[in-house]
C-alpha positions as CSV (number, residue, x, y, z in Angstrom):
1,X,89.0,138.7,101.8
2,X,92.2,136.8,103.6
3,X,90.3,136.0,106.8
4,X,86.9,134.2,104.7
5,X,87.6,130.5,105.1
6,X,85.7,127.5,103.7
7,X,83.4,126.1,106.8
8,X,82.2,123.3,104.8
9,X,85.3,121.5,104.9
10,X,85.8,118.2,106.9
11,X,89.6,118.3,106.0
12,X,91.1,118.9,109.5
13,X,93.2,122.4,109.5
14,X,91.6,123.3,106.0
15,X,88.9,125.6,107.3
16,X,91.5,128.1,107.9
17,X,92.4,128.8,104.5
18,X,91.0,131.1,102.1
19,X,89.3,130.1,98.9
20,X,92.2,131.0,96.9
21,X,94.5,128.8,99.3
22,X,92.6,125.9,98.5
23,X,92.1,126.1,95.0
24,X,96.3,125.2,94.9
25,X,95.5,122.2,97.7
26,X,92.5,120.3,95.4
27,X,95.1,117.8,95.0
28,X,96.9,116.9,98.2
29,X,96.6,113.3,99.4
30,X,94.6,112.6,102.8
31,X,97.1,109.7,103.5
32,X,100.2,111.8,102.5
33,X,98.8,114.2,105.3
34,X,97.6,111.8,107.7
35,X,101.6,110.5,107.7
36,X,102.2,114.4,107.9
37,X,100.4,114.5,110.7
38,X,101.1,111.4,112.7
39,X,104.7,112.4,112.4
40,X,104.3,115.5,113.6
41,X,102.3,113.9,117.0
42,X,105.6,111.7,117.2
43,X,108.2,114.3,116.8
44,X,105.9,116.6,119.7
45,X,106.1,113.8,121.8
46,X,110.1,112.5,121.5
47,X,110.8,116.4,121.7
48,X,108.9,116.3,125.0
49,X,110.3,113.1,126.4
50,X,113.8,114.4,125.7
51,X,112.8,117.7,127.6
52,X,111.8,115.6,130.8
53,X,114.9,113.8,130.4
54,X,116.9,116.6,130.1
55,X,115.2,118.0,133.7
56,X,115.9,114.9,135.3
57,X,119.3,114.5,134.2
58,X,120.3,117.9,135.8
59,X,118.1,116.9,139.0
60,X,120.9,113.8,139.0
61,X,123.5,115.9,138.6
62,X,124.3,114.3,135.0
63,X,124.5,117.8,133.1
64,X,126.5,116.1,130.1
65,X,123.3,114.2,129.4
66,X,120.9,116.9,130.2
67,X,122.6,118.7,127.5
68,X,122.5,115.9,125.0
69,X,118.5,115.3,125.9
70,X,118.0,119.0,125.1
71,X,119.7,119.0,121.6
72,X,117.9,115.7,120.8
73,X,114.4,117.8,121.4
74,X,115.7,120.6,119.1
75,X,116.1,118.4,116.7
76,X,112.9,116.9,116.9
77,X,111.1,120.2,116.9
78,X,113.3,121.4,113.9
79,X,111.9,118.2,112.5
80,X,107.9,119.1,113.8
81,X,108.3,122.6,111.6
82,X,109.5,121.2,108.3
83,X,106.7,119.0,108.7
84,X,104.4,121.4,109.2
85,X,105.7,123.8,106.2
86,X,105.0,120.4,104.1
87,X,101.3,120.3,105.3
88,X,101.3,124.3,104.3
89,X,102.5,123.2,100.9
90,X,99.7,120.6,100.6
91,X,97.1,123.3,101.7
92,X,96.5,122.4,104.5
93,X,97.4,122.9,108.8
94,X,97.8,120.9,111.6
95,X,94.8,119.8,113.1
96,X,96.0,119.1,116.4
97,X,99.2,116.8,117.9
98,X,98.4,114.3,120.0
99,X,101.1,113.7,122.3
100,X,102.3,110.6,124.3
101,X,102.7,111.1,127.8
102,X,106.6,111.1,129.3
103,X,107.9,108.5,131.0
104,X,109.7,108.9,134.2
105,X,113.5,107.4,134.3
106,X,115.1,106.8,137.1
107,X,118.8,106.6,135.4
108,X,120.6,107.3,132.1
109,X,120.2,103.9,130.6
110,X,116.3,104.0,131.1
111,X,116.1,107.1,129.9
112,X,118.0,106.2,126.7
113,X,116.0,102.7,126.4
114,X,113.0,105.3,125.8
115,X,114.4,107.4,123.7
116,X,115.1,104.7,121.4
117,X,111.7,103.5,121.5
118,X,110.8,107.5,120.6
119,X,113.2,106.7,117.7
120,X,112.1,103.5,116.5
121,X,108.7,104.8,116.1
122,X,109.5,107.6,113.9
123,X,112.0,105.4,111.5
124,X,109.2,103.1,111.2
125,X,106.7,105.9,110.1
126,X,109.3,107.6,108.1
127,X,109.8,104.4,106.2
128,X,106.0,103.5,105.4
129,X,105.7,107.1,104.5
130,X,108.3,107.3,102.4
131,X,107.8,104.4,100.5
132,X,104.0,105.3,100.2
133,X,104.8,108.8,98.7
134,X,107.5,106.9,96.1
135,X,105.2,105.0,95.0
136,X,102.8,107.6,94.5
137,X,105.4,110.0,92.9
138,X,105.0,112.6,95.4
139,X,108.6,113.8,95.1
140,X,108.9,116.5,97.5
141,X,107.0,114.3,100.1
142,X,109.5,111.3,99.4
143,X,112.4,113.3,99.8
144,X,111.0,114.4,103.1
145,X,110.6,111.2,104.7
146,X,113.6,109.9,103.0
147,X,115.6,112.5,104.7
148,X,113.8,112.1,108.2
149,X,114.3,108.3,108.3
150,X,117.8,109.0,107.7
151,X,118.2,111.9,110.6
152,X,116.0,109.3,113.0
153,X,118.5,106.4,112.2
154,X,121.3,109.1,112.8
155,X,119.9,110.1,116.7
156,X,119.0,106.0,117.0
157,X,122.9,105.0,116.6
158,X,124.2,108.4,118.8
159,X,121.5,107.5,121.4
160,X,122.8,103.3,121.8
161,X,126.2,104.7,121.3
162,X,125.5,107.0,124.0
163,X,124.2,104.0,126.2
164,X,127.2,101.7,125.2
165,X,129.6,104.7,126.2
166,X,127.8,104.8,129.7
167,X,127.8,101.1,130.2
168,X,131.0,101.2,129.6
169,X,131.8,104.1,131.8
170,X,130.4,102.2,134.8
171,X,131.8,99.0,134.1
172,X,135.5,100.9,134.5
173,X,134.6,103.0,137.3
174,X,133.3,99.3,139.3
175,X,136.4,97.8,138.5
176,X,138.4,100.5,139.7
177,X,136.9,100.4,143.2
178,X,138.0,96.6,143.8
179,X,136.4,95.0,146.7
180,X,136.0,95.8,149.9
């Protein structure tokens, strides 16, 4: 009786649950889970765009950053499976991520410029999200968002910090060469 699902449902990911499974998920919010879900498409896709930055750091030779890029997509995929155990909780699964395709960057500060677009995005959706599921009194879902916007704004300040730090870098390492 675990594998019977419900093949009337339009609710994307909820054909995969039994009867049972849905009975707890009659309530869940389709805008709760579309923000669910469009989060989840956005943390996919910065977690892939940090991976390709990552690769072509170390093709540059600039393994510091390579290794920064990577962490910044573990992050992001840590943040992709507490979204999905939210959807769970709902009743529901992921439909399906849509991702964003990677940029290429030619240098460190292009790369980061990206990356803070990547992180931009998410705050923003973190925020409407949040303050929709506040107003709602979904609880668990607030504190979810709440907590996401505040790890985005977290990786938005160490990524132009990052940036500042390299600018920075370069600026002393001109200087020192003088003129020829």
């Amino acid at each position: 009786m675990p594998y019977r699902t419900n093949s009337r449902s339009v609710m994307a990911g909820v054909g995969q649950l039994t009867r049972r499974e849905l009975r707890s998920a009659n309530g869940m919010n389709p805008q709760i889970l579309g923000f669910l879900g469009r989060a989840m498409s956005l943390e996919f896709s910065a977690a892939q765009q940090y991976l390709a930055h990552a690769a072509l750091s170390q093709k540059r030779s600039e393994d510091a950053f390579a290794e920064q890029f990577v962490q910044l997509a573990n992050e992001e995929l840590r943040h992709a499976s507490e979204l999905t155990e939210r959807m769970v909780d709902h009743g529901a699964l992921p439909a399906g991520s849509i991702l964003t395709p990677s940029k290429p960057s030619f240098d460190v500060i292009e790369a980061l410029s990206i990356c803070e677009l990547h992180e931009v995005q998410l705050i923003n959706l973190y925020e409407q999200a949040y303050n929709f599921s506040a107003n709602l009194g979904a609880i668990q879902d607030a504190e979810l968002f709440g907590r996401l916007y505040e790890e985005e704004q977290d990786q938005l300040m160490r990524i132009r910090q990052w940036s500042a730090d390299y600018m920075a870098q370069s600026r002393t390492q001109q200087m020192n060469r003088g003129f020829l």
